[in-house]
C-alpha positions, 0 to 999 in steps of 0.5 A: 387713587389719591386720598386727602390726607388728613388736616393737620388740626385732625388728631384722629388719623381719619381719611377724607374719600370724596365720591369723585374719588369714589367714582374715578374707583368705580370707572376702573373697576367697569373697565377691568370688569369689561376686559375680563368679560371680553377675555372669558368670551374669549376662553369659552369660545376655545373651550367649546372648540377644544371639546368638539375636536375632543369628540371627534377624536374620540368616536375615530378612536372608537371606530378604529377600536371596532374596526381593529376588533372586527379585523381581529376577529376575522383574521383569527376565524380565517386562520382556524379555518386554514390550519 
C-alpha cells in the first residue's frame, strides 16, 4: 500500500489516503480473510476426524480393560478351585 506524501507547501506532516487506497486495502483484507476461512474449514474437518478415531480408540481400550478384568477374574476363581 503507497500513500501520497505530503505537498512540499504542507508543514503539517499530514497524510493524504484516498479511498482508492482505502479500497485496494479492503480487497486484501477479503482475500486474506477467504484464505483463513478455507484453512479453518480445513482444520475443523481434521479435528472432527481426529476425535472420532479418538473415541474409538477409547471404548477398545475400555473393552480391552473389561475383558482383561473378566479374564482375571476367572482365571483367579479357577486357580482356587484347583488348588
Amino acid at each position: 500500500m503507497t500513500m501520497t506524501p505530503p505537498n512540499e507547501d504542507n508543514s503539517s506532516g499530514h497524510v493524504v489516503v484516498t479511498l482508492a487506497q482505502i479500497y485496494s486495502v479492503v480487497l486484501e483484507v477479503q482475500v486474506d480473510v477467504s484464505d483463513i476461512k478455507t484453512a479453518l474449514t480445513e482444520v475443523s474437518k481434521k479435528t472432527e476426524d481426529h476425535e472420532t478415531r479418538i473415541r474409538a480408540l477409547e471404548r477398545r481400550v475400555w473393552a480391552a480393560g473389561g475383558a482383561g478384568g473378566a479374564i482375571g477374574g476367572f482365571l483367579t476363581y479357577l486357580i482356587s478351585i484347583l488348588k
